[in-house]
DRENKOLDO-525165 format. One record per residue (C-alpha): residue number from 1; x, y, z; residue in one letter. Coordinates in pm, 1 decimal, m for minus. Example, Ala and Ser with C-alpha at 12.3 -4.5 7.8 and 13.67 -1.06 7.14 Angstrom:
2
+-----+----------+----------+----------+------+
! pos !        x !        y !        z ! code !
+-----+----------+----------+----------+------+
!   1 !   1230.0 !   m450.0 !    780.0 !    a !
!   2 !   1367.0 !   m106.0 !    714.0 !    s !
+-----+----------+----------+----------+------+
This chain:
328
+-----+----------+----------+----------+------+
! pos !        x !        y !        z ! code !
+-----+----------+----------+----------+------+
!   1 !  10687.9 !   8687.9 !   8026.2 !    x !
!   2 !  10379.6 !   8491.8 !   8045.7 !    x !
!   3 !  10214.8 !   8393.4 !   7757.7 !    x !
!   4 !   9878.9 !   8682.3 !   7723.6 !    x !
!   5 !   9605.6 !   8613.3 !   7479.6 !    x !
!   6 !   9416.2 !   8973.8 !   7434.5 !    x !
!   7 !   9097.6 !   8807.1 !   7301.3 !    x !
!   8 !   9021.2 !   8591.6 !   7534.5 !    x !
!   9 !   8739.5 !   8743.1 !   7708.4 !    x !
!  10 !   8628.8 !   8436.4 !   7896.9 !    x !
!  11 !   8634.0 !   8529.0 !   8230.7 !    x !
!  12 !   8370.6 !   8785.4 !   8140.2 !    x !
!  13 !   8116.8 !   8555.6 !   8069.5 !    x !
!  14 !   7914.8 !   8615.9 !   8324.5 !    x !
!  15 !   7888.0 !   8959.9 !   8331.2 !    x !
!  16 !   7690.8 !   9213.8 !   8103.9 !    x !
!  17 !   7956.3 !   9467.2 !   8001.9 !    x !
!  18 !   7821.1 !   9832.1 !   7884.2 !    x !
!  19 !   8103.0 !  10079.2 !   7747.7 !    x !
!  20 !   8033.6 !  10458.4 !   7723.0 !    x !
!  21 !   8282.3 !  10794.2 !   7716.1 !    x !
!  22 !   8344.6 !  10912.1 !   8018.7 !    x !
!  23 !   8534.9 !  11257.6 !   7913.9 !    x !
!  24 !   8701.6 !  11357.2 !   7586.3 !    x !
!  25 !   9025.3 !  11529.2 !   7577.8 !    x !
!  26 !   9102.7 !  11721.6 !   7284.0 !    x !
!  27 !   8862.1 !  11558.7 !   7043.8 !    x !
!  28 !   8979.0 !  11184.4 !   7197.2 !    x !
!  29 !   8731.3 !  10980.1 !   7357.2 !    x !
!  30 !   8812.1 !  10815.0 !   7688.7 !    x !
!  31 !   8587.2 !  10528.9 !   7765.7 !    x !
!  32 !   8508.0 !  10330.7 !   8090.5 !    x !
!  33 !   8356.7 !   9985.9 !   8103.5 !    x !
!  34 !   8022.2 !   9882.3 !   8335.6 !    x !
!  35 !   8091.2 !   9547.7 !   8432.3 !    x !
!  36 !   7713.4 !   9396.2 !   8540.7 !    x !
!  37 !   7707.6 !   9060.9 !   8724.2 !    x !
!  38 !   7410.8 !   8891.2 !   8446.3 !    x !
!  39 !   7311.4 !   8693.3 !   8827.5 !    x !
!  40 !   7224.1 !   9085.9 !   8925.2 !    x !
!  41 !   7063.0 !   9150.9 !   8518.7 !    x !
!  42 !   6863.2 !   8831.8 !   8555.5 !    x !
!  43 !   6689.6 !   8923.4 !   8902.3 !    x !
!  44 !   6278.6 !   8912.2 !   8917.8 !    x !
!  45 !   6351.8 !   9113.7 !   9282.5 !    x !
!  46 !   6398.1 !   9465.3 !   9264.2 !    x !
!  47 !   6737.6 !   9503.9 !   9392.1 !    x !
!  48 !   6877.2 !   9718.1 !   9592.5 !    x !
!  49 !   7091.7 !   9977.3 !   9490.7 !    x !
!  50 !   7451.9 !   9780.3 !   9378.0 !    x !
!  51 !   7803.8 !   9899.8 !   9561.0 !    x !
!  52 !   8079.1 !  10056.9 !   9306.8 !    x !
!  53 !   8430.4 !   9850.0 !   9285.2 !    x !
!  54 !   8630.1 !  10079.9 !   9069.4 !    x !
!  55 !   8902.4 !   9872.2 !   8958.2 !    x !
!  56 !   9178.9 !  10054.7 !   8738.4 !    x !
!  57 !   9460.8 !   9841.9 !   8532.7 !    x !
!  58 !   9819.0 !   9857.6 !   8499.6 !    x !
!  59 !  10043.7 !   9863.7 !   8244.8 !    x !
!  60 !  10343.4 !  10130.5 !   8358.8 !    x !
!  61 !  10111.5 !  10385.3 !   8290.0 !    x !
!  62 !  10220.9 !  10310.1 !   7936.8 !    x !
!  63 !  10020.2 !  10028.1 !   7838.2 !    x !
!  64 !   9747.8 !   9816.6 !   7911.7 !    x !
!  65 !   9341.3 !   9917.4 !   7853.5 !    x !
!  66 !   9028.7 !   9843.4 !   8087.5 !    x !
!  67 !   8976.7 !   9494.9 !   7954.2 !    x !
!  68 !   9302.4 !   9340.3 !   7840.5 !    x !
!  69 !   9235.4 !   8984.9 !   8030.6 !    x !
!  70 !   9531.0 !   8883.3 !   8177.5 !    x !
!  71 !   9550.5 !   9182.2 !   8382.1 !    x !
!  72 !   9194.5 !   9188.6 !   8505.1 !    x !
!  73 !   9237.5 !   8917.4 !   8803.5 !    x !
!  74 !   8946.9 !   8723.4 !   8856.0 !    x !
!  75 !   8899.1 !   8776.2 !   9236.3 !    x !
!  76 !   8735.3 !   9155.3 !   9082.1 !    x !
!  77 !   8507.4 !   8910.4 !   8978.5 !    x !
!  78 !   8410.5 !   8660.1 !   9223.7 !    x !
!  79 !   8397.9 !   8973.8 !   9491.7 !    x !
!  80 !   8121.0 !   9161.3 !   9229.7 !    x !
!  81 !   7927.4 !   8841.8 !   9190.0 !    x !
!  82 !   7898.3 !   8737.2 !   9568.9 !    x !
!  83 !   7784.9 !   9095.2 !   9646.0 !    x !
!  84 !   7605.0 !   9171.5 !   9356.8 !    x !
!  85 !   7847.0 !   9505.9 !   9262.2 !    x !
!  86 !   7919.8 !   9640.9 !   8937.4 !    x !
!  87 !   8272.7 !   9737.6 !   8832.6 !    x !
!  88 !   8363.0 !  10049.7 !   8646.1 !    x !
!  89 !   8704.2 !   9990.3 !   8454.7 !    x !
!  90 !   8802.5 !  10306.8 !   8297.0 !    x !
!  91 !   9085.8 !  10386.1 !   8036.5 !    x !
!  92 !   9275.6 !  10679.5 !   8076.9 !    x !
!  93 !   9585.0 !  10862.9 !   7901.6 !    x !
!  94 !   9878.0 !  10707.0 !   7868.3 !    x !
!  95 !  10291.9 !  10799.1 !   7887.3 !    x !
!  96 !  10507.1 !  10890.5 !   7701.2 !    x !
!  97 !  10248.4 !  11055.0 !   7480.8 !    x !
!  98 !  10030.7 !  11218.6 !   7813.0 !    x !
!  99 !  10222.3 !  11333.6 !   8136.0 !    x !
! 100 !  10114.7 !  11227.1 !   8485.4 !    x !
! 101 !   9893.8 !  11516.9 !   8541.0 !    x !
! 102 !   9687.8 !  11426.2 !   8191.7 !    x !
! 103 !   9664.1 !  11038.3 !   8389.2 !    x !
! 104 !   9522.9 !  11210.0 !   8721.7 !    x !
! 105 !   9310.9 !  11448.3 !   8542.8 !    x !
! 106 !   9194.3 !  11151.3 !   8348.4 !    x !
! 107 !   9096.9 !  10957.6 !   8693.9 !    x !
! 108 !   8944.6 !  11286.1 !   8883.5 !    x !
! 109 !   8717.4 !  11358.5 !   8573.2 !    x !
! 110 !   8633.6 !  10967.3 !   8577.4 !    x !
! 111 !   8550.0 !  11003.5 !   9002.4 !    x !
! 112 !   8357.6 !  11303.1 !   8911.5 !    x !
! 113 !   8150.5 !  11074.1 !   8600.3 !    x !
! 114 !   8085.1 !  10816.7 !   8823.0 !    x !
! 115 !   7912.5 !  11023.4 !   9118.7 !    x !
! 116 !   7737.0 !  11247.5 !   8875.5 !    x !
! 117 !   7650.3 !  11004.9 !   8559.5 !    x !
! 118 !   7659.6 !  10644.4 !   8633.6 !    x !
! 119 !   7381.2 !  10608.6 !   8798.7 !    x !
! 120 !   7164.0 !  10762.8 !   8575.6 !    x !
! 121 !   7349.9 !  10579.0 !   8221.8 !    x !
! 122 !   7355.6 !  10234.4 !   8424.9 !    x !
! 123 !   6968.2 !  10315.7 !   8508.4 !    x !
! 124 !   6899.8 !  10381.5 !   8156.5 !    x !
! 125 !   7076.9 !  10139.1 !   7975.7 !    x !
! 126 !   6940.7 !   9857.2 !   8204.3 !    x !
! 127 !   6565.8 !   9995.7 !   8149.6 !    x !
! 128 !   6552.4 !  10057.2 !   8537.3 !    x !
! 129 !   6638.7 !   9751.5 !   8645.3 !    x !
! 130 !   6995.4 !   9797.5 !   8783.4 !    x !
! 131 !   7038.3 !  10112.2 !   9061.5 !    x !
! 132 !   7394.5 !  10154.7 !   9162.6 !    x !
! 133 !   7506.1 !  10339.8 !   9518.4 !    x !
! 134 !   7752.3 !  10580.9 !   9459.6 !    x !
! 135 !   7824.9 !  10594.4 !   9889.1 !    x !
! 136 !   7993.1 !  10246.9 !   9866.8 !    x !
! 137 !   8274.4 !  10275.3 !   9648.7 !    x !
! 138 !   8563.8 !  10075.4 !   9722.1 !    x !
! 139 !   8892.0 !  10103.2 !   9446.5 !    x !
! 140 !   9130.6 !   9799.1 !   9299.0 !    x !
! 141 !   9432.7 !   9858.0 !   9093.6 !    x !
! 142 !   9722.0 !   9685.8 !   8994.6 !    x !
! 143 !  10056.1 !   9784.6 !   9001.6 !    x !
! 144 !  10014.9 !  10163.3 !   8833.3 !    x !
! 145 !   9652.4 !  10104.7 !   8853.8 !    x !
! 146 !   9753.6 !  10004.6 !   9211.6 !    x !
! 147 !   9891.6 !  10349.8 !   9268.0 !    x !
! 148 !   9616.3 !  10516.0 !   9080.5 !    x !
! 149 !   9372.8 !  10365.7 !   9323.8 !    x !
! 150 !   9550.9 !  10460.7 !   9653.6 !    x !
! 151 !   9602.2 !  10797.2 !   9514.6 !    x !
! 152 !   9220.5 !  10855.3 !   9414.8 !    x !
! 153 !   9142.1 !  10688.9 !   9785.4 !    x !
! 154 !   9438.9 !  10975.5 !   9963.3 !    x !
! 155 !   9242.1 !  11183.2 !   9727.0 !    x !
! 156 !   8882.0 !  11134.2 !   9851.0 !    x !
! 157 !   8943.1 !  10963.8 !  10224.9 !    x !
! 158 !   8556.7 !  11058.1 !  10303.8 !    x !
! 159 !   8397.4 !  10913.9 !   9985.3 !    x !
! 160 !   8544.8 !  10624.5 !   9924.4 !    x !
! 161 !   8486.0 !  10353.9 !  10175.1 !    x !
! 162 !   8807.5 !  10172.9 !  10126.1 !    x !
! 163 !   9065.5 !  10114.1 !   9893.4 !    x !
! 164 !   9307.7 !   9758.8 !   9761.9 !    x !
! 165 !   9622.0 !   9738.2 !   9563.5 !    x !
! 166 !   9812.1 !   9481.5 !   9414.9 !    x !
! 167 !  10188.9 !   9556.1 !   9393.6 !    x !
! 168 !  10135.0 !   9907.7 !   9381.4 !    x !
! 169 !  10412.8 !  10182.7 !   9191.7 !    x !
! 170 !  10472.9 !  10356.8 !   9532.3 !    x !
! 171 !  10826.5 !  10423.9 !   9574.4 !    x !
! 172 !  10901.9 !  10609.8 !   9260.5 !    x !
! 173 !  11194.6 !  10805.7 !   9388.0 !    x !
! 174 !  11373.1 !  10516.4 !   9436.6 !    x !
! 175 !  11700.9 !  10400.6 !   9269.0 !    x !
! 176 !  11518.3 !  10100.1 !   9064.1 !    x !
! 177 !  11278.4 !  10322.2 !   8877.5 !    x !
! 178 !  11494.1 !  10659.2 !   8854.9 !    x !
! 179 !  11852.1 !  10546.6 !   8750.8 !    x !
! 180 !  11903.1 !  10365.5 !   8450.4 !    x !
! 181 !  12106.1 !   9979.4 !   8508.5 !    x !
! 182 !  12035.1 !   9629.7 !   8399.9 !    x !
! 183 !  11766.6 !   9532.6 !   8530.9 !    x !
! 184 !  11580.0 !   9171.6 !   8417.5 !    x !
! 185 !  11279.0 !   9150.2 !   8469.2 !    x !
! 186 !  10935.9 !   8949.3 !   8433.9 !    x !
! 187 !  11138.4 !   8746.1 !   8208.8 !    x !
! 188 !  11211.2 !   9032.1 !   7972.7 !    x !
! 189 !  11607.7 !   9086.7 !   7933.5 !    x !
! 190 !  11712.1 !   9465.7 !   8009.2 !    x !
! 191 !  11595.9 !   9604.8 !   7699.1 !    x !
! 192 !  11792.8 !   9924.8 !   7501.1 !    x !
! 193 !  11724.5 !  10319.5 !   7577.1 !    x !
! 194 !  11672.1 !  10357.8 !   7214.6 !    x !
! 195 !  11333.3 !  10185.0 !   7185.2 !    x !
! 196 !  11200.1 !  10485.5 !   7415.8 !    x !
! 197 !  11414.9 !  10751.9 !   7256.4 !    x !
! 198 !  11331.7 !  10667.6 !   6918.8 !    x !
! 199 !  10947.1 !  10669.1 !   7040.6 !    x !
! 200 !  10990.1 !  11000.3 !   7210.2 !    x !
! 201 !  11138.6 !  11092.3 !   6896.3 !    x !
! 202 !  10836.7 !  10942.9 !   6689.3 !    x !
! 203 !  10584.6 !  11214.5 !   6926.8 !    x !
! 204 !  10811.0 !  11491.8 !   6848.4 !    x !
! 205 !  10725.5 !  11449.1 !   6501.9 !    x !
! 206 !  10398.8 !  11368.5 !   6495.6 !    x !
! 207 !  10474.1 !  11031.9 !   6370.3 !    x !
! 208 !  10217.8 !  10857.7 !   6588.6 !    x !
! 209 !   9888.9 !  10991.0 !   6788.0 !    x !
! 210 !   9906.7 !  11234.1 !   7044.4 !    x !
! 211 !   9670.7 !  11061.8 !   7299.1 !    x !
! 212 !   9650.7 !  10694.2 !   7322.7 !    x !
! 213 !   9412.5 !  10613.4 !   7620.4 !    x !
! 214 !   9407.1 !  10216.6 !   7530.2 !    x !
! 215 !   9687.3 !   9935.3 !   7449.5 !    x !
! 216 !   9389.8 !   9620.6 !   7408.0 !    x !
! 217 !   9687.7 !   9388.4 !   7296.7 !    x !
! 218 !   9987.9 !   9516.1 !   7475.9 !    x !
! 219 !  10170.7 !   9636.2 !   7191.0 !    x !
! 220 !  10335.1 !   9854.8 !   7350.9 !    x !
! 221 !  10505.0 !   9626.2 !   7652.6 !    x !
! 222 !  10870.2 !   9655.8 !   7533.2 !    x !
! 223 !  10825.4 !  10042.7 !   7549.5 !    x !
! 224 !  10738.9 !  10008.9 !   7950.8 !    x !
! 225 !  11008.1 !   9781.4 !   8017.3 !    x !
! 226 !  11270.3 !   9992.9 !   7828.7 !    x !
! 227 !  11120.5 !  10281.2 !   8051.0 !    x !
! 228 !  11132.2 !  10127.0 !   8411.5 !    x !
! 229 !  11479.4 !   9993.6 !   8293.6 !    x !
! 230 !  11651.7 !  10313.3 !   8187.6 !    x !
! 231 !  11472.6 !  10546.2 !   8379.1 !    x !
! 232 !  11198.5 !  10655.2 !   8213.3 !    x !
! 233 !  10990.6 !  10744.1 !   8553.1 !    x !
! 234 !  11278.6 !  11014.0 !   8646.1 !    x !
! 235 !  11068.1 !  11252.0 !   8416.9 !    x !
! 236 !  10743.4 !  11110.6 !   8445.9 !    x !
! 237 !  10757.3 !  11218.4 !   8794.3 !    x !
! 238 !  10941.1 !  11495.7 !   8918.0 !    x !
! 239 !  11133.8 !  11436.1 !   9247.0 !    x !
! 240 !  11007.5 !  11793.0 !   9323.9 !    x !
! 241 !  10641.4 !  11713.4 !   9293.9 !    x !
! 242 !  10517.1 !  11582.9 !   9651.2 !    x !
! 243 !  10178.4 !  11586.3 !   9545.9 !    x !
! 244 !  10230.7 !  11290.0 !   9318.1 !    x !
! 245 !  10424.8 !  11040.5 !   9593.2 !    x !
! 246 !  10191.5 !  10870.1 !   9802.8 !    x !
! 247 !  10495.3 !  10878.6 !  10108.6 !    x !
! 248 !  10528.1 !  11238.6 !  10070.1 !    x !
! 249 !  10123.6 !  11320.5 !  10069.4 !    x !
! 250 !  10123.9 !  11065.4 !  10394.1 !    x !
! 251 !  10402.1 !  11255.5 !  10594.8 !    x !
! 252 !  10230.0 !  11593.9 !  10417.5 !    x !
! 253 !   9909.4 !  11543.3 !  10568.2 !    x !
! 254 !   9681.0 !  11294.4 !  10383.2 !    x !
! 255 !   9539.1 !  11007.4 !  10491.8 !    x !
! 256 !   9335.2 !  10733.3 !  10318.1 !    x !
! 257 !   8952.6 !  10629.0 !  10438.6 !    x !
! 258 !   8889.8 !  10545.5 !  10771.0 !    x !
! 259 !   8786.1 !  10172.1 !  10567.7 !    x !
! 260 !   9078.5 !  10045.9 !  10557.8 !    x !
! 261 !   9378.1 !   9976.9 !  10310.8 !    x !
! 262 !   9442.9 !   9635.4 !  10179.5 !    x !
! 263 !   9814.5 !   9576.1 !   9945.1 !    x !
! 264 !   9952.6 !   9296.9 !   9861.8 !    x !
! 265 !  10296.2 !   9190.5 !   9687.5 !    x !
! 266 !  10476.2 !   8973.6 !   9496.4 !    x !
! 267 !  10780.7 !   8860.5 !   9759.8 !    x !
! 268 !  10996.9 !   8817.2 !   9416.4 !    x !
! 269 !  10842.0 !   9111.7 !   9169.6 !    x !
! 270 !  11112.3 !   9213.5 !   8949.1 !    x !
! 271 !  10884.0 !   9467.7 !   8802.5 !    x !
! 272 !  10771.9 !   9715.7 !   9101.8 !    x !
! 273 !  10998.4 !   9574.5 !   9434.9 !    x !
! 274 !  10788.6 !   9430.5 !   9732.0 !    x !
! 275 !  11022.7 !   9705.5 !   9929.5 !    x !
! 276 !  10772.6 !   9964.8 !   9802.9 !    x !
! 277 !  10509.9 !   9851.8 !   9969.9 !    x !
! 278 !  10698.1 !   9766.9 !  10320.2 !    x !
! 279 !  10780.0 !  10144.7 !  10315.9 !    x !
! 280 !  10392.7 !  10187.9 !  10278.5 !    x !
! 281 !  10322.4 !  10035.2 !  10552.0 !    x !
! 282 !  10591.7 !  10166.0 !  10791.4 !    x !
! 283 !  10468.1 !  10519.1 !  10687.2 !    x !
! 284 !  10071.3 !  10495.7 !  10779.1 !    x !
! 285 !  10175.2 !  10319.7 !  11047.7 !    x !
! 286 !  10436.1 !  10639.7 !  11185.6 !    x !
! 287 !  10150.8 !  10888.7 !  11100.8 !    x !
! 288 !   9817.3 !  10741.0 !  11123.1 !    x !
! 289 !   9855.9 !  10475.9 !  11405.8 !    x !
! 290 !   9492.4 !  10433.3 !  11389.2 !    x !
! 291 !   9485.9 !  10325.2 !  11041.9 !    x !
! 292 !   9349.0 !  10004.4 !  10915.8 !    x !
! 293 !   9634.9 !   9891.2 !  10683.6 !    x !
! 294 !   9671.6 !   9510.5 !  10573.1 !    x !
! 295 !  10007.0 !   9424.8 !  10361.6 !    x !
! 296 !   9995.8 !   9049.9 !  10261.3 !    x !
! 297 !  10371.7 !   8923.1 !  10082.1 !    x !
! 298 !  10342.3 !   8619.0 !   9930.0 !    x !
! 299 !  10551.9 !   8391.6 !   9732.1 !    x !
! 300 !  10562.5 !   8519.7 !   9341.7 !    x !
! 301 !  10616.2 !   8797.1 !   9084.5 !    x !
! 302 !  10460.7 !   9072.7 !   8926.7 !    x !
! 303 !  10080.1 !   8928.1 !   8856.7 !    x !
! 304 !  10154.6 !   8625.7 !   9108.6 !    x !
! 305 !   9738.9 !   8686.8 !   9195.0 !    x !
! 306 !   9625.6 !   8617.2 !   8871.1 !    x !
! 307 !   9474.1 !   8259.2 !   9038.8 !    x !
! 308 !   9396.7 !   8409.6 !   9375.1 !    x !
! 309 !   9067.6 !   8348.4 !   9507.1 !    x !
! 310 !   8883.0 !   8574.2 !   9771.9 !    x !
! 311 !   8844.3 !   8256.9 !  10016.7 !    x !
! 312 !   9219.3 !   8201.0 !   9986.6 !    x !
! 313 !   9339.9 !   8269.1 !  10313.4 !    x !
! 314 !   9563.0 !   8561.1 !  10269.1 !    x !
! 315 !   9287.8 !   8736.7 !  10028.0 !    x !
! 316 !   9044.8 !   8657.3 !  10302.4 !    x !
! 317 !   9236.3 !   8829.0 !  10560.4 !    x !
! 318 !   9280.2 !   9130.6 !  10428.7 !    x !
! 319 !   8974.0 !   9191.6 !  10262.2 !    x !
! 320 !   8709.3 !   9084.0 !  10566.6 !    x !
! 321 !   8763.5 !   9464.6 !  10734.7 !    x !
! 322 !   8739.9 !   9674.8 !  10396.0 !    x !
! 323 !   8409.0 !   9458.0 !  10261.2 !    x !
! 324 !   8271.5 !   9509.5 !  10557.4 !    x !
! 325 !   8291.6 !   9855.3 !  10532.4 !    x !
! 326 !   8227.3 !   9870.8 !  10195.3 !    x !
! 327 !   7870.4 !   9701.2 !  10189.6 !    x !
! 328 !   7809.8 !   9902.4 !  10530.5 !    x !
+-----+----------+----------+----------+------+
């Protein structure tokens, strides 16, 4: 696994970050990050009201936070600059200790913040200088966050203009993330059941918090190996519960905004297979024909666009349609 340093906040540099709660369950806070481009902060212009990119990390659902560096890609932040957006990066529950429902209660309560409170916190906390535009809204995630996004996008087709995901957790009925085998992967050997049993066992007890909404240093990365390896995501998902595959809502009805959909995958990803997002694309493309859907597979692993660029050629591509519509 690469090597991650959790306090290197570099890439931020220039960007103005605010951090408020954006809903509290059971007496824990959730926060979300404002991430303000300081070229937008430093403007003598009035601006014009700023487009939304609502990026949301990964992690496995299990770990991870809204600024943990390595897994914020850069390109989040060459797009906001070069079109003067702001980026909302929430936290939100996390598994084993919250089920998947807590996680998508956690990201409609966020969708509902940010149409009915950002404006006016961004507004105040920037003395009136920075007015955001809660029409153009386009979501980012990686990997969970990748699903996360193209849920909250099948989710709200008309409000979001369009959505992106990098290496997305799609197929979670299949074989790799429901049955338990070796499985190396991201350079992690196939790591024991018992370091999520004897966690499970740890929240039975009480023996550690009840709600985490935030890993900042990724303490908690052996747990989410252990769980894709030995089939953690059986529970976490239900193979009864439709509502919570994205293939199932497609061939059930929903459809993502009219935008456009942008994925892209690791050709080698030993940590979500590329095969998930193939089937992604064969479904919108067997029910929605009309659909703008871009699937770029390039050479690398899990994280292989932690470099990328949004002039590289493939990034370019698949991004020209959804910006446009975006900034429309």
């Amino acid at each position: 696994m690469a090597q991650f340093n959790p306090n290197d906040f570099s890439r931020f540099s220039n960007f103005d970050i605010l951090t408020t709660t954006y809903k509290t369950a059971s007496s824990h806070q959730i926060s979300t990050d404002i991430l303000i481009p300081k070229s937008l902060t430093n403007r003598t212009t009035s601006p014009e009201s700023s487009p939304i990119l609502l990026r949301i990390h990964g992690g496995g659902f299990v770990s991870g936070s809204s600024l943990f560096p390595d897994f914020f890609a850069p390109w989040h932040l060459e797009l906001a600059s070069r079109h003067l957006a702001i980026i909302v990066s929430p936290n939100y529950r996390l598994t084993p200790e919250s089920s998947i429902n807590n996680i998508m209660r956690d990201i409609e309560d966020l969708w509902i913040w940010v149409l009915a409170e950002l404006p006016t916190f961004v507004r105040e906390q920037t003395n009136g200088t920075i007015r955001v535009d809660t029409s153009r809204i386009m979501t980012s995630g990686d990997s969970a966050g990748g699903y996360l996004s193209l849920m909250l996008g099948l989710n709200h087709p008309d409000d979001i203009r369009a959505v992106t995901a990098a290496y997305p957790f799609v197929d979670g009925k299949s074989g790799h993330f429901t049955e338990a085998y070796e499985k190396p992967m991201f350079g992690f050997p196939h790591l024991p059941v018992y370091l999520l049993d004897e966690h499970l066992a740890k929240i039975g007890k009480g023996e550690v918090p009840s709600i985490i909404s935030a890993d900042p240093t990724l303490e908690r990365a052996r747990l989410m190996f252990s769980m894709v390896q030995n089939a953690g995501y059986k529970n976490l998902f239900p193979a009864e519960r439709r509502d919570l595959f994205i293939l199932d809502r497609l061939d059930d009805g929903a459809r993502f905004p009219s935008g456009g959909v942008f994925v892209w995958h690791g050709k080698g990803d030993t940590v979500v297979p590329v095969e998930g997002s193939v089937k992604l694309m064969n479904k919108v493309s067997e029910v929605d024909a009309d659909a703008k859907f871009y699937l770029a597979i390039e050479e690398g692993e899990h994280g292989f666009d932690a470099t990328a660029k949004i002039d590289d050629k493939w990034m370019a591509g698949g991004l020209k349609d959804l910006v446009t519509a975006w900034l429309a």
